[in-house]
N, C-alpha and C positions, 0 to 999 in steps of 0.2 A: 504494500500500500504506500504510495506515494501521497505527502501532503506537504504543500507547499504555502507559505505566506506571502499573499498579496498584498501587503502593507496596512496602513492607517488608514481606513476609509476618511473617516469624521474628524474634524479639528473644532473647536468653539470656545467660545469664550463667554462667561453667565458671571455676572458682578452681582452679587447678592449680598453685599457686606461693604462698607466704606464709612472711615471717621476721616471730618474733615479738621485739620490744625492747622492755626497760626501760633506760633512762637517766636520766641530769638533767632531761629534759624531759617524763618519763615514762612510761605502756606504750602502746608503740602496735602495730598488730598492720599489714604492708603485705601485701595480699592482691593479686595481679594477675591480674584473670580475661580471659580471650582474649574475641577479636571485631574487630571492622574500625571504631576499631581498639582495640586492649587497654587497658583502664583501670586505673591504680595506686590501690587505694582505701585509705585510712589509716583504721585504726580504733582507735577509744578501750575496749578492754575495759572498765574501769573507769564510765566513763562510762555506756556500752551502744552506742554510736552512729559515726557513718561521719563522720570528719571532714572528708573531701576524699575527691571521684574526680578522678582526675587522667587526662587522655589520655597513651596512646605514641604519638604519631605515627610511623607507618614498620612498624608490626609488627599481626599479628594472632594471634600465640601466646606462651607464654610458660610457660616448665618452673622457670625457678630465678631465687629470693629469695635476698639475703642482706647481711648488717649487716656493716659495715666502720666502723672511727673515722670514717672519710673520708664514710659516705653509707650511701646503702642502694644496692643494685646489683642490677640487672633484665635478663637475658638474654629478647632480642626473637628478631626475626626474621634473625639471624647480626647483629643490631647489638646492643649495651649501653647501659643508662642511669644513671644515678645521681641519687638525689632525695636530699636533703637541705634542712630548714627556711631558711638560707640563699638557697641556690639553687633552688631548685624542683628540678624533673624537667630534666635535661640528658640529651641526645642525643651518647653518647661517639662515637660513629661506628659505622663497618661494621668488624666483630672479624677477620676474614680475608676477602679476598674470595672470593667462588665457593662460602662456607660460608651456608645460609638457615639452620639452625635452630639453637638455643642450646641447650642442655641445662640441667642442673644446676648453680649455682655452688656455689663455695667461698671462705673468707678463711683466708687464715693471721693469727698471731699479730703477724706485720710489717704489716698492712693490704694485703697483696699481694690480688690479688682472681683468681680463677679460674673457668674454665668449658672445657664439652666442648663441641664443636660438628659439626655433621651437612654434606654424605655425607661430608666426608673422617676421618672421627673423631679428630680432632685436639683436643688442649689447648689452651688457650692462658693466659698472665696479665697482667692491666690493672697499673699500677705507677700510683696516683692520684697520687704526687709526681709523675711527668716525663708522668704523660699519655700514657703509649705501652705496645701489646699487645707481646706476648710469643709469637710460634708456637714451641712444641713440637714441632711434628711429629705424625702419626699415630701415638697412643698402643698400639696394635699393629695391623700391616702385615695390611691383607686384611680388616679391618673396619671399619665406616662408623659405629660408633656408642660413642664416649666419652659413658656417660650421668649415670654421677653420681660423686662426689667428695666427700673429706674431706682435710685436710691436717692433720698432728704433727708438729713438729719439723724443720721444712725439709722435710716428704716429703709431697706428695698422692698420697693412693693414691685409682686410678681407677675404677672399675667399667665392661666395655665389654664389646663382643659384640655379634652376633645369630647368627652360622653355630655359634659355641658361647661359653661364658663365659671372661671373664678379668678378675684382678684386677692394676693395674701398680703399682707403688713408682714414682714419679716422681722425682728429684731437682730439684728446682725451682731451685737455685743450676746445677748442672753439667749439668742436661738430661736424665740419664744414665735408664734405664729400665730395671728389674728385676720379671719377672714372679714372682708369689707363686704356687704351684701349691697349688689347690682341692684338696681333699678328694676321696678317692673316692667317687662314687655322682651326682657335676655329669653323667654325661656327655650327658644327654640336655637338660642344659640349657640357654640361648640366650645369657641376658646377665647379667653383673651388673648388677641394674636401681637398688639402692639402696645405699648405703655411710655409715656416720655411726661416728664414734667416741667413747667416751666411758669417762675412766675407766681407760685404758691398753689399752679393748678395743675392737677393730672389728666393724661391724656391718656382714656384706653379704647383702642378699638377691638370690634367684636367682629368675629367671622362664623357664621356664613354673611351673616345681616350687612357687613360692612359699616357698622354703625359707631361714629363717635360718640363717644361720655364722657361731660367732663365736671371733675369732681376738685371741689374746692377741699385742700387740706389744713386749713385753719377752721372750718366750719363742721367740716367733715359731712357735705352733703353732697349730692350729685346736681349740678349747676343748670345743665345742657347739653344736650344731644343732638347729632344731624346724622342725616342715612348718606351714604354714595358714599362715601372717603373710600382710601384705600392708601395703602402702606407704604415705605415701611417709620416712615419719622413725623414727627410734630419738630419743628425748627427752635431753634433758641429764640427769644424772644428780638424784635429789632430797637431801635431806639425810641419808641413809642409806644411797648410794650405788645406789639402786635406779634402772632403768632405766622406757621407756614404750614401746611399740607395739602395735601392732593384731594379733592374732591370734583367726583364727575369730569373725572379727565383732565383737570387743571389745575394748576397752582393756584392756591387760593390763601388772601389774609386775611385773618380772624381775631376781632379785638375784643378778649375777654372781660376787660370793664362795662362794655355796652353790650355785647353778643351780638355786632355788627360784623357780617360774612362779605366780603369783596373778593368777585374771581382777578385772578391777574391776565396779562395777557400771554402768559406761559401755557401752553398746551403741555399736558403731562403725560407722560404714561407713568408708571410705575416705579418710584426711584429706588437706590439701593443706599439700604444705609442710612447716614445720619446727614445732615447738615449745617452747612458752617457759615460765618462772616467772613468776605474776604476783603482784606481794603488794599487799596491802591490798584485797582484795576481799573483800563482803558474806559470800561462804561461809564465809569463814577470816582476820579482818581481823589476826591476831595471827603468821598462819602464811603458807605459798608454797602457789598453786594453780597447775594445768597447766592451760596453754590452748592453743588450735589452730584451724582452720578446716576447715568440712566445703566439699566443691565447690560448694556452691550460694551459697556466701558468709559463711551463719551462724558464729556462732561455739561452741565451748564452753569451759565452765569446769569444771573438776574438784578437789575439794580430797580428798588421799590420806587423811588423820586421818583424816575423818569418813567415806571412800567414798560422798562426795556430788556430785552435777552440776547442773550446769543448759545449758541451749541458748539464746543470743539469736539470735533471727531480724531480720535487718537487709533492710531493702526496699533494695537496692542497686539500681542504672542496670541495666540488662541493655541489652548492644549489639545493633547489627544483625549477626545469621549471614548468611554466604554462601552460596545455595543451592547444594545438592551435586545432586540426583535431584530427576525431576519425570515423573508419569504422569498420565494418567485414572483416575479410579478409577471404582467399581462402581456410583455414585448421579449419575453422569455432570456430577462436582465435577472440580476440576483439585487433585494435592495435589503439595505440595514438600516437601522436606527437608533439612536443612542442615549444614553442616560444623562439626564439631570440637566444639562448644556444643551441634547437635541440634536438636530438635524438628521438628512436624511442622506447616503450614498445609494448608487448605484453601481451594481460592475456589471461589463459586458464582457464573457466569457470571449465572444469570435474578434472580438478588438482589444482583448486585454487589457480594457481601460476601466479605470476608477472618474466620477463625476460625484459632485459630493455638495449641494444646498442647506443652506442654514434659514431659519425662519419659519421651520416647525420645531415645537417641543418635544417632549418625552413620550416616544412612541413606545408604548406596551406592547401593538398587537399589530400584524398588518396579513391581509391578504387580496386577491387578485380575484378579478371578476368581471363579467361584460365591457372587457377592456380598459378597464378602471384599475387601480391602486389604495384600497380602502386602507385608513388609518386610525387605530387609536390609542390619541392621544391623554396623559396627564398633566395636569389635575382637570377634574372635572366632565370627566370621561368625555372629552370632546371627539368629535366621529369626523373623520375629513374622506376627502377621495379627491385623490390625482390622476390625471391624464397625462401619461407618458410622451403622447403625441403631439402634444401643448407645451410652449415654453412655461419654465416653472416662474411663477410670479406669488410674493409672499401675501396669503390670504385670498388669491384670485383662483390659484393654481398651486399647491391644493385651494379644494373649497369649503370651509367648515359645512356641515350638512347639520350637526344638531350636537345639542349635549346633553350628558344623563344626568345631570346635575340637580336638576330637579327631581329626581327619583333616588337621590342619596347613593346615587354613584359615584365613582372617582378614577377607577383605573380598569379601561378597557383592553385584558390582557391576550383572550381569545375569538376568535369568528372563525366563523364556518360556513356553507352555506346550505341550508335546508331547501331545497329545490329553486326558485325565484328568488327568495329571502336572505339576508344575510341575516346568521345568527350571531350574538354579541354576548360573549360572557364576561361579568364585571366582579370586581371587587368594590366593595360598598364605600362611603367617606367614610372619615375620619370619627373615632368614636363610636362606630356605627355597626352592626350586623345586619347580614340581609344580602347578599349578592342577588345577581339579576340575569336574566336569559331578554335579551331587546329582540326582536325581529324588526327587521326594516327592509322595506319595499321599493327597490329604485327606483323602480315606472314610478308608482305615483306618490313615493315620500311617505308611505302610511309607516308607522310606528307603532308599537306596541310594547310594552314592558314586564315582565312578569317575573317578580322578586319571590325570594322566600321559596324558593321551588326544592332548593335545598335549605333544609331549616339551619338559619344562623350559620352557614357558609357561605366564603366566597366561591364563585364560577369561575373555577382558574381551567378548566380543561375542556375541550369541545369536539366531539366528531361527528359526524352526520352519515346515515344511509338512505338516502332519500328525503323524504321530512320526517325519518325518524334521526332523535336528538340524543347522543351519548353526551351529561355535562359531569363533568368530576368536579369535589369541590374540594374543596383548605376551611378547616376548624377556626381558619384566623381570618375576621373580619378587614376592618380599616383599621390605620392605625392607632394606638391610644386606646385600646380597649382589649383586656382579657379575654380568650375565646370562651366561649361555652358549649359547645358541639365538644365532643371527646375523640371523633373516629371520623373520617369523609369519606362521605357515601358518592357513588355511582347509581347515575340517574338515568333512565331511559325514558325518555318523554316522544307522544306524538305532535307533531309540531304545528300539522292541520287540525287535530282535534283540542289543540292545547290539554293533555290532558296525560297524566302518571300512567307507562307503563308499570316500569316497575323502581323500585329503588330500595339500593345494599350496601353493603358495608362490606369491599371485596375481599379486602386485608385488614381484619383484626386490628385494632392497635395504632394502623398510620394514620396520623392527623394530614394528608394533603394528598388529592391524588394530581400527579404536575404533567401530564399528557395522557393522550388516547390518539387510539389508530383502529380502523376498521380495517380487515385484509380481503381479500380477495376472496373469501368462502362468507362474507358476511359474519366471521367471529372478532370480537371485541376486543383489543388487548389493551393496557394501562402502565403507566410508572407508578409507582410511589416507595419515598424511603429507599432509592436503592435496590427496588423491586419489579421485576417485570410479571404480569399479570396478563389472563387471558379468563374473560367472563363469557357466558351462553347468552347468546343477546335476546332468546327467548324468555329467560327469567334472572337474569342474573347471577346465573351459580357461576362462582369460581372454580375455573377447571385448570387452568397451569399457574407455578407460581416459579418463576428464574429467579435465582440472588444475583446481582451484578455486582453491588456496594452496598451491605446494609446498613441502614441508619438507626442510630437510637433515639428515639423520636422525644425522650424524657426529658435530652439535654438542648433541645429545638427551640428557640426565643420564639422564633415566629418562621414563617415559612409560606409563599403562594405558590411560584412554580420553580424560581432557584436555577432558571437555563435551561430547563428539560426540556425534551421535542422528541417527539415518536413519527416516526415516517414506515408507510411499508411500500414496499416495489416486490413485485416479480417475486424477485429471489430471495425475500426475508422483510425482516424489520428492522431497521436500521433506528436509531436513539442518542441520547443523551441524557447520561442520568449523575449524578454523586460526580459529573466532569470527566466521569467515560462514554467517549463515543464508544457504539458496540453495533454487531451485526449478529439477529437471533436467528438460525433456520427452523423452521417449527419443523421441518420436517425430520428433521435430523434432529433433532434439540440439540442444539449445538451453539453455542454462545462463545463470540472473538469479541475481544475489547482492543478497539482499533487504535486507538489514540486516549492521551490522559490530559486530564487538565484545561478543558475545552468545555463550551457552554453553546448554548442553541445550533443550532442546526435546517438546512433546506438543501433541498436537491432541484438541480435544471432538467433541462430535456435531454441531453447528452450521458443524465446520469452520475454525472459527479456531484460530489456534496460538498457542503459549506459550511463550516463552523465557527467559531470565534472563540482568540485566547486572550481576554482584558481588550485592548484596544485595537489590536487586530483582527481583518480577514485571513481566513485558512479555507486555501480548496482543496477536495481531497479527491483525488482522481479515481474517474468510473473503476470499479474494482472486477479483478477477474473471478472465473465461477472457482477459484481455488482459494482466492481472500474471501469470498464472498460465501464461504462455505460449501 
């Protein structure tokens, strides 16, 4: 078996974190955009220009910036950093063990430095004099996500939630934790996702609602509220006491004395990070301008006198993404897609070429149909479809079609097609159980959704014979919430009758089943845990079970499909399971583990296959009837 690597498909660049400073040294803006692995990129506003990208070694995400006497401080991959002109980029260590994801930071007024961190939703704070963290504990009991923070006065108040919102009073000296009770009309909401204070007033936003609160802390009441905002900062106050954030697409200022709202003439999308004063800039060399960073990297300038802007667009590095999905598509191209950063490639096997667009997100799921390219997208299980035969134009081409968002979905990770239909299996939002089977109709756009079909599982697996519907599911909902399902059952649904064949539990024990394949006699086969499986599609009995890699499913955080892909052809089943590609013959029972340490999988029309190792494509050439078993 020959496998070859065809490079990096995807490169991009996702700025989701930036504190802006002026000092003795001057303004400098630290932008940290994810990838494998996340670059700290220092920018000169003033100047126009990118003075230093710097690596994180050890991390490929990165939610919270922020300016301490001590340094600048960088929340990794549950590790921390700190860069300062001195010392460069240091590697504080791992923030708690068993914790991957960092959230938002904070600094108090002491140079204490803080952050939330992921599943256990725990606080914690750095102390730069002695060099040692701080656990808090889980910032409230039963939820996995401390997401952002502001500290006053010895107190960081925390934003957290996904099963519903909450905001904590922390005592950072005694520990001690005091919950602030929300406002009536939160209840349908998830978390507080934003927090920033300014001015004696707290700023929290709520998601899904997208809703502002703001809460006076000398009174300790809840002031005012407005809907449409959106993240990720409330500004420092400017010399009038007026505030800055994004509402309904635009920069807007907001004078907390009067609760007088003025849009600016800033069009906004969605900034990253925090925001700063900058002075001495061309717009206002006499005055303060507000500056920020959009996700793509750029930056803007805003001076409030004049209600004027400008945008510098800066060519930053863009890293290597990890492929997340990978299918055949409709012009018989191989296409991928990638995590957390996005975008989409394609390879053309009889031109050995790579092509590779940016300007979609995080494709979970993609497959090929009536000459189309269906995609699904996260968050918010957005559904797109491309026309290969169309130049690609971002948001024309692809074209969003709909999203499940309103049915408490989030990540669209399978499809199939049930005879005219495409079928869509989801994993639920955040906080949330309930996966979903959508069908959607291209001729005429009809839709239909139908949750709950596997009780309190997500639909991570999908195969079709006809319009009959094989869905597997994962005991583990969205994120931020503890499973309740114990085992994931295999579903056999009629697709025209909407209605329960039958459904089992094929393997004892495994919480997730992460593919399915029909073969050529109409029998069922499955992954789970490192197990290959083969069910009676008349009733579900389990009739073969193969060990490839078994898993011990006790020591599993969480789990939906993890890269698996089951394919069958002609000559066997070919897979990916536990990061063994494998070739099964059922007629032989006979089980080759082709390749190690590879994740998803697709085959062309020639027969060769496709897999992916981290940021690589891997093709792996049609195999003979003697590899092939």
């Amino acid at each position: 078996m020959a496998m070859h690597s065809l490079g990096e498909p995807l490169s991009g660049l996702a700025v989701w974190a930036s504190a802006c400073v002026t000092d003795s040294a001057g303004a400098r803006i630290y932008a940290v955009s994810s990838g494998a692995p996340c670059m700290l990129h220092i920018l000169d506003p003033l100047a126009g220009e990118c003075v230093a990208s710097l690596p994180l070694v050890g991390s490929d995400h990165s939610w919270g910036v922020v300016a301490a006497p001590s340094g600048v401080y960088i929340g990794g991959s549950g590790v921390l950093y700190r860069y300062s002109e001195a010392g460069g980029v240091e590697h504080l260590g791992e923030i708690i063990p068993g914790e991957t994801y960092t959230w938002r930071l904070a600094a108090d007024e002491t140079g204490m430095v803080y952050g939330g961190i992921y599943p256990g939703g725990k606080v914690f704070r750095y102390d730069p004099a002695r060099g040692e963290f701080r656990d808090y504990g889980a910032i409230v009991q039963g939820e996995q996500y401390a997401r952002a923070m502001a500290a006053d006065g010895g107190i960081l108040y925390v934003g957290a939630g996904t099963r519903s919102p909450h905001l904590v009073a922390l005592d950072t000296t005694t520990g001690d934790k005091r919950e602030l009770p929300l406002p009536p009309g939160c209840e349908d909401d998830q978390l507080v996702y934003d927090v920033d204070i300014a001015d004696g007033k707290l700023y929290a936003r709520l998601t899904p609602s997208n809703r502002l609160l703001i809460y006076d802390l000398a009174s300790e009441a809840w002031t005012a509220s407005m809907d449409g905002c959106s993240g990720l900062s409330v500004s420092p106050p400017d010399a009038q006491g007026c505030v800055y954030f994004v509402k309904d697409g635009r920069l807007q200022r907001y004078d907390a004395a009067t609760g007088r709202l003025q849009a600016t003439a800033l069009p906004m999308p969605e900034p990253a990070g925090d925001y700063g004063w900058l002075h001495g800039h061309r717009l206002n060399p006499a005055g303060a301008c507000l500056v920020g960073v959009y996700r793509s990297g750029s930056y803007w300038v805003y001076d409030p006198e004049q209600d004027v802007y400008e945008v510098c667009e800066l060519e930053l590095p863009g890293q290597p993404v990890m492929l997340q999905s990978m299918t055949a598509g409709p012009d018989e191209a191989i296409y991928v897609g990638g995590y957390f950063a996005g975008g989409l490639a394609r390879y053309d096997a009889g031109a050995d070429s790579l092509q590779a667009w940016r300007g979609i997100g995080q494709t979970e799921g993609m497959l090929a149909g009536g000459g189309l390219l269906y995609l699904g997208v996260y968050p918010k299980a957005l559904i797109y479809s491309y026309d290969p035969a169309l130049p690609w134009e971002s948001e024309v081409n692809p074209r969003l079609l709909f999203s499940l968002q309103g049915e408490e979905q989030d990540r669209p990770f399978v499809m199939a097609w049930a005879g005219d239909r495409l079928a869509i299996g989801t994993v639920p939002a955040y906080g949330r159980h309930g996966g979903a089977i959508t069908l959607y109709d291209p001729k005429t756009g009809a839709r239909e959704t139908h949750r709950h079909l596997l009780p309190c599982q997500s639909v991570v697996a999908l195969a079709v014979q006809g319009t009959t519907l094989y869905a597997g599911g994962s005991a583990w909902g969205g994120l931020g919430v503890a499973p309740e399902a114990t085992e994931a059952e295999l579903l056999c649904w009629d697709a025209d009758a909407r209605l329960e064949v039958w459904r089992v539990v094929p393997v004892p024990g495994a919480r997730a089943i992460s593919a399915l394949a029909v073969d050529g006699e109409g029998q069922v086969w499955g992954l789970t845990g490192g197990l290959l499986f083969a069910v009676d599609r008349r009733d579900g009995r389990t009739l073969r079970r193969i060990e490839i890699e078994a898993r011990d499913w006790t020591t599993v955080p969480h789990f939906w499909r993890g890269g698996d892909e089951l394919i069958y052809r002609p000559d066997g089943l070919y897979g990916v399971s536990e990061g063994r590609l494998f070739h099964y013959n059922p007629d032989e029972a006979e089980l080759t583990i082709l390749a190690r340490g590879v994740r998803l999988l697709a085959s062309d029309a020639s027969g060769a296959l496709y897999t992916a190792r981290g940021t690589e494509l891997h093709r792996v050439e049609p195999l003979s009837a003697k590899e092939g078993g």
